[in-house]
Residue, then its C-alpha position, 0 to 999 in steps of 0.5 A: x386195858x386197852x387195844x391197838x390195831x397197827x395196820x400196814x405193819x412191814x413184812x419184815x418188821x413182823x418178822x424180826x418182832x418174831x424173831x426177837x419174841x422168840x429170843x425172849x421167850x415171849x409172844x409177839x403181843x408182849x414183845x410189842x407191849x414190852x417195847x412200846x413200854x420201854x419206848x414211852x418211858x425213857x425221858x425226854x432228850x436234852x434239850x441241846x448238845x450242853x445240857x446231853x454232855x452235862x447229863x454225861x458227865x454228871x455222874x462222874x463229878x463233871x469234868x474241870x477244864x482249864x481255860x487258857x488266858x485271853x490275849x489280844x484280838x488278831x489283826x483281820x487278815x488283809x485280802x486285797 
């Protein structure tokens, strides 16, 4: 197994690792393991705003949408 120092760690982020270790009834050492595990082991994000909402819906059986029918192009508005 290997080690890791974090130097330079905030008072503050050690405290709420405390906190959250003793919720957990673990030590400090496994609570970070448990997070740096669960961090590197999520998937890659989507690569755009399509493919996230795709993945959300995916498991639902997608959604239909119902398109309306095009019409002719406006005529620009005249600014003069």
């Amino acid at each position: 197994m290997a080690s890791i120092t974090i130097r330079h760690l905030d008072d503050d982020v050690k405290t709420r690792l405390r906190i959250r270790a003793s919720a957990n009834v673990h030590s400090m050492e496994e609570e970070a393991r448990i997070i740096l595990r669960d961090a590197v082991a999520r998937k890659d994000e989507p690569e755009n705003l399509a493919s996230f909402i795709r993945e959300c819906f995916e498991p639902f059986g997608g959604v239909e949408l119902e398109l309306p029918p095009r019409g002719p192009m406006r005529e620009p508005p005249d600014f003069s």
